[in-house]
C-alpha positions in Angstrom: -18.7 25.2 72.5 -15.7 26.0 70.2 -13.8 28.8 71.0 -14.8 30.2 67.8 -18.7 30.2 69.0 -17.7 31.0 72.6 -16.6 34.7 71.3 -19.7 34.4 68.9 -22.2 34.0 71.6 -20.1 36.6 74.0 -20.2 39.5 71.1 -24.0 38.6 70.9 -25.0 38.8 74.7 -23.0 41.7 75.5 -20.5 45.1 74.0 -17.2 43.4 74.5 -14.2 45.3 76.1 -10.7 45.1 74.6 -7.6 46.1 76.6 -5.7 49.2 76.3 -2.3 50.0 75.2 0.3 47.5 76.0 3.1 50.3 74.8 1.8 52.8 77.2 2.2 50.2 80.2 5.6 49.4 79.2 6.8 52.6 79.2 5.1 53.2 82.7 8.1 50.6 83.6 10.7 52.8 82.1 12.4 49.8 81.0 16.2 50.5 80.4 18.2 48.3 77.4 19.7 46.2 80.3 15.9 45.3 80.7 15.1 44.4 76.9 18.5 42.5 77.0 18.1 40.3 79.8 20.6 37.5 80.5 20.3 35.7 77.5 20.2 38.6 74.8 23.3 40.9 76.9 25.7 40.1 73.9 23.2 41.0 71.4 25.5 42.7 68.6 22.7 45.6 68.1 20.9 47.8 70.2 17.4 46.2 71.3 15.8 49.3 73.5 12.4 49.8 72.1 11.9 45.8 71.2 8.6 45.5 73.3 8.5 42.2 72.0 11.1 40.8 72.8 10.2 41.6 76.4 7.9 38.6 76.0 11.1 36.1 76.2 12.9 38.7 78.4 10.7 39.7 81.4 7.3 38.0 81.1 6.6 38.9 84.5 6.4 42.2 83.2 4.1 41.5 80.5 1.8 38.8 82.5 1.5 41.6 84.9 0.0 44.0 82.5 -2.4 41.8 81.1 -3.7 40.7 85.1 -4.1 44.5 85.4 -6.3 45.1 82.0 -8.2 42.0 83.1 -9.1 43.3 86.7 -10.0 46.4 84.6 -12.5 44.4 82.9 -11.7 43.7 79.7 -12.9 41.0 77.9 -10.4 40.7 74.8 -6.6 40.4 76.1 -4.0 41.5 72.9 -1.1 39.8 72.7 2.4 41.7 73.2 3.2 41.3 69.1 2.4 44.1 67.2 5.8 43.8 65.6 6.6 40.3 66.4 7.4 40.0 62.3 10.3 39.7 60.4 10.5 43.0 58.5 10.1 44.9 61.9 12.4 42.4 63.9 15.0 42.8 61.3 15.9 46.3 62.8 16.8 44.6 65.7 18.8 41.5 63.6 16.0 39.4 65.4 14.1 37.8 62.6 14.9 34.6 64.1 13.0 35.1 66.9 9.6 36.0 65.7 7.8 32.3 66.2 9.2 32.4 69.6 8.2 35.3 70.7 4.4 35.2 69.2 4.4 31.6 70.6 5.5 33.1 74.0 2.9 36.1 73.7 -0.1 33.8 73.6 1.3 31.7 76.3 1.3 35.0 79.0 -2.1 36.3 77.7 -3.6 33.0 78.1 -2.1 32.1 81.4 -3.8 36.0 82.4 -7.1 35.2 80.6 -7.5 31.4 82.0 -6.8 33.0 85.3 -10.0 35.2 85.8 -11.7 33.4 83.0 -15.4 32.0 84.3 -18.2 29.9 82.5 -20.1 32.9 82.6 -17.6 35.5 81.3 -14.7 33.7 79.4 -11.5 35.7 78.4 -10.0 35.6 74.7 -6.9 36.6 73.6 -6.2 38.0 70.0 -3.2 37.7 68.3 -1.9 40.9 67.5 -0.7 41.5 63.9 0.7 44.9 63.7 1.2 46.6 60.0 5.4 46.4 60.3 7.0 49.5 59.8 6.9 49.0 55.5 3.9 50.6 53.4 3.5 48.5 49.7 1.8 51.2 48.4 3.8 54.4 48.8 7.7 54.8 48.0 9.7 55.8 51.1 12.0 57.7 48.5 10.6 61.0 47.5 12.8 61.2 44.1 12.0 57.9 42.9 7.8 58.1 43.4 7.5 54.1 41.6 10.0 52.1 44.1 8.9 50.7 47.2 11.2 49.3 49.9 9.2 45.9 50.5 7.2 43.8 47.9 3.6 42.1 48.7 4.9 38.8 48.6 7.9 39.8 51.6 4.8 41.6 53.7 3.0 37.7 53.2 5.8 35.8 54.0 6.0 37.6 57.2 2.8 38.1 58.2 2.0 34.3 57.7 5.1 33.2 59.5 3.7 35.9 62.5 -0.2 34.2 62.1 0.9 30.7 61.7 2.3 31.1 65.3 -0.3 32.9 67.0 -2.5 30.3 65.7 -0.6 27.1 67.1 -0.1 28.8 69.9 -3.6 29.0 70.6 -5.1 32.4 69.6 -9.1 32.9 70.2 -9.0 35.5 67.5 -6.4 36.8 65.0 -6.4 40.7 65.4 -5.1 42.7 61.7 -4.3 46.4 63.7 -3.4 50.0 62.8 -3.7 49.5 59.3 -2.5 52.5 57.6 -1.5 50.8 54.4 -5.0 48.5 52.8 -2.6 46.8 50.6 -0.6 45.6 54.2 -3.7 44.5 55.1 -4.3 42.5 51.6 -1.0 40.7 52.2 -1.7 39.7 55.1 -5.3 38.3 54.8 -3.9 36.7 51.5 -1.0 35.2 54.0 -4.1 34.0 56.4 -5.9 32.3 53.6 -3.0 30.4 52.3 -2.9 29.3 56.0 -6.3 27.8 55.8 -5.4 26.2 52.6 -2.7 24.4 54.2 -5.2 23.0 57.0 -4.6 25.2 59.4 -8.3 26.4 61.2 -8.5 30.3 61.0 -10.0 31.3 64.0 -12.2 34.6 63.4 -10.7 37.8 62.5 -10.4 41.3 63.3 -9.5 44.0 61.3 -8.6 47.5 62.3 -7.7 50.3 60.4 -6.4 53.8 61.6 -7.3 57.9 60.6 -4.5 58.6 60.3 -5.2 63.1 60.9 -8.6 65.2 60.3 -8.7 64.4 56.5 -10.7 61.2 57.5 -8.6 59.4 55.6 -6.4 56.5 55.8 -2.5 57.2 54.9 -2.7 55.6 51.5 -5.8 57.6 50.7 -9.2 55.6 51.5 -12.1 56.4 53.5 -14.0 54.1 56.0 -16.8 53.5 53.3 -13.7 52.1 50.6 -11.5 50.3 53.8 -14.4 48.2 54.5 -15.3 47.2 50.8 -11.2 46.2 50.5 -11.7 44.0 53.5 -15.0 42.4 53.1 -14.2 39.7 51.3 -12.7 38.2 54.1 -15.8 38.5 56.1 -14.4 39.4 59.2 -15.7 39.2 62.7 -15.1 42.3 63.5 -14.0 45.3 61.5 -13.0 49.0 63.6 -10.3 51.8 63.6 -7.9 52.6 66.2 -4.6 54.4 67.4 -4.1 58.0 65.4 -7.2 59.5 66.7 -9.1 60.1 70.0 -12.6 59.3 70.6 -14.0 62.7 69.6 -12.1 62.9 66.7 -13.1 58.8 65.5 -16.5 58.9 66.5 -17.9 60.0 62.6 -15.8 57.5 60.8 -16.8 54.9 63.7 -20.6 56.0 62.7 -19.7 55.6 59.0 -18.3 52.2 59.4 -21.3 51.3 60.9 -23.6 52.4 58.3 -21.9 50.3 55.5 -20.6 47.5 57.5 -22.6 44.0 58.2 -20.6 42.9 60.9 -19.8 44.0 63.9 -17.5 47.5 64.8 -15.0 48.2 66.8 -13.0 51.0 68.0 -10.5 51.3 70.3 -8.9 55.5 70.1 -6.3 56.8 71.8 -6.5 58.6 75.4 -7.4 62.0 72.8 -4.3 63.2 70.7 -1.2 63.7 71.9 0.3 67.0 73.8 3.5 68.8 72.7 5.6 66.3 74.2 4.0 63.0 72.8 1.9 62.2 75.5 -1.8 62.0 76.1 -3.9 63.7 78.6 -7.5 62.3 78.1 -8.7 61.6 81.6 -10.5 58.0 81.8 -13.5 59.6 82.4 -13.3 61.5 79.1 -12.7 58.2 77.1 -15.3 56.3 79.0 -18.0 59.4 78.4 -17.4 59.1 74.5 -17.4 55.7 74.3 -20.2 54.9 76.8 -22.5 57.6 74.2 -21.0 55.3 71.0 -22.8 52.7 73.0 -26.0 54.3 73.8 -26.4 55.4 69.7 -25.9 51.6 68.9 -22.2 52.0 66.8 -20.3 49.5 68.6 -19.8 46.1 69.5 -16.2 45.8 70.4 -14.5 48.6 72.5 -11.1 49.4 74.1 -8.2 51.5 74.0 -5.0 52.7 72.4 -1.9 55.2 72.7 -2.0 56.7 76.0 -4.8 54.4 77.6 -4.1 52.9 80.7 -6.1 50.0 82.8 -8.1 53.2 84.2 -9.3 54.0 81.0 -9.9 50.4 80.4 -12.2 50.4 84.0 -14.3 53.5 83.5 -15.2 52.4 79.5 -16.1 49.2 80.9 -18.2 50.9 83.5 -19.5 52.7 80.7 -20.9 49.9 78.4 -22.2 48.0 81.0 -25.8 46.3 80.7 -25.5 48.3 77.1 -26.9 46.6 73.9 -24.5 45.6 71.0 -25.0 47.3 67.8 -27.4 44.8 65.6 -25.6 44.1 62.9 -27.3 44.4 59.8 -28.5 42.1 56.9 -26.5 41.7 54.0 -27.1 43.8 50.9 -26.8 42.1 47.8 -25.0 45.4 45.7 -22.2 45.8 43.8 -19.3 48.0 46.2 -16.0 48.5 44.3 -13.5 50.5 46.3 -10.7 52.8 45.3 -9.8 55.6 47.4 -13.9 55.8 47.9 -16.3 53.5 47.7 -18.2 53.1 44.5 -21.6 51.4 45.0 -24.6 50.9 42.6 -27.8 52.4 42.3 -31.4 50.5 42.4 -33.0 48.6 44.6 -31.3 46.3 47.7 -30.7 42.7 46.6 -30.8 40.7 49.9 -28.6 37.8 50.5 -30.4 34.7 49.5 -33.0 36.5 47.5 -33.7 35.5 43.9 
């Protein structure tokens, strides 16, 4: 089997487990800047504190060590330590010259976890993490000047293409597009991905994640779940989900609406609930595992895991939780015209089905 129809047959037989939050871990290790330096980076000209990434080339003990102890959790899906392994988020640090190495390095580490533990019977996959930079195309970032933006769409696909080329050389299972708050980040970088494939690169499957950002159940540039999906179908993902902004009890009806209008399969990974008056989160693993083990039970999910806050405990007890527990059976194709703006405009009449007359 390819690796493409390993993860295939895996998502069929079974609700596959991603990890939980490799920011969380790191800052478990309370890592000073001496730490993000390391030898090689100590005459850096700019502070790097806060560079997870870089942590990769740095101390990759540290970050083999985290994925060993979300795979002994149980997950399934390991994500790489790049969420901002890109050069608009790297230039902060005057490190855009690092970013092949250290997606390159990433999927090295996660593999080396994954291959560990991996069996016939239950292989490991890693996705590529490809986090939305810290740029939005679609809103200015200067409130007196509403029209300017401070990045362009073709800068957000020249580095998110340089970011996926990497991941996939280096060997990704699955590419993962996460946290989008900005659906126009997201277009950049599936229009990056394709131009990748026109090239001759093989895409390996993808999954796409979007993110609530507050109790408007919207995203930060305005759309709902219904109108996200219908910008990102084209690309017929493997998975599409939400994750990070929200806790379970708070995702759990856009999760439900994504499944209603989506025919492929949903994920969610929410934080450990929201965060307390000092930024943290206090969402017991039990708590998370109870939401997500009901998700389950009401046939919503296919892919599950964990954000902000969420530890290799949660990642154990949601694992305990969707054990034995049926995938959501993702539906057929309806032939029916969806435009989305902010919401989802869809035509009336009856259901065309794919491959109908």
């Amino acid at each position: 089997m390819t690796k493409t129809n390993d993860i295939t047959a895996a998502a069929e037989d079974r609700i596959l487990v991603l990890d939980g939050a490799m920011g969380t871990m790191i800052q478990q290790e309370k890592p000073d800047e001496a730490t993000y330096r390391g030898e090689r980076f100590k005459d850096h000209p700019s502070d790097v504190g806060g560079n997870n990434e870089l942590l990769s080339l740095t101390q990759p003990d540290m970050i083999r060590k985290i994925h060993e102890d979300f795979l002994n959790a149980g997950a399934d899906i390991l994500c790489t330590n790049t969420f901002g392994a890109n050069a608009i988020s790297q230039a902060d640090y005057g490190m855009t010259d690092l970013v092949k190495e250290m997606n390159v390095e990433s999927v090295r580490l996660a593999r080396e976890a994954a291959d560990a533990v991996a069996t016939p019977e239950r292989p490991r996959f890693v996705a590529g993490g490809i986090g939305p930079t810290n740029q939005t195309a679609s809103i200015s970032p200067d409130v007196n000047d509403p029209g300017y933006r401070g990045v362009t769409f073709d800068d957000l696909a020249e580095a998110y293409g340089e970011a996926a080329r990497a991941l996939i050389e280096a060997g990704a299972d699955v590419l993962l597009i996460e946290t989008i708050f900005d659906t126009l980040n997201a277009k950049a970088a599936l229009f990056a991905i394709d131009s990748l494939s026109d090239e001759g690169l093989t895409i390996p499957p993808l999954m796409i994640s979007g993110t609530i950002t507050d109790r408007s159940g919207r995203t930060l540039t305005g759309q709902t779940p219904e109108a996200f999906w219908v910008s990102m179908s084209h690309a017929r993902p493997f998975s599409i989900g939400l994750n990070c902004a929200l806790g379970a009890g708070e995702m759990r009806q856009h999760v439900r609406t994504l499944s209603e209008v989506a025919d492929t399969r949903i994920s969610a990974y929410p934080n450990a609930g929201l965060p307390n008056e000092m930024g943290g989160y206090d969402e017991t693993p039990e708590e998370t595992a109870e939401h997500l083990g009901e998700w389950a039970d009401s046939g919503l999910v296919n892919i599950v895991g964990g954000c902000c806050g969420t530890t290799p405990d949660h990642i154990r007890a949601i694992a305990q939780a969707v054990e034995g527990k049926s995938p959501r059976k993702i539906p057929q194709k309806v032939r029916r015209m969806r435009l989305s703006g902010l919401e989802m405009f869809e035509t009336q009449g009856a259901d065309t089905k794919e491959g109908a007359a």
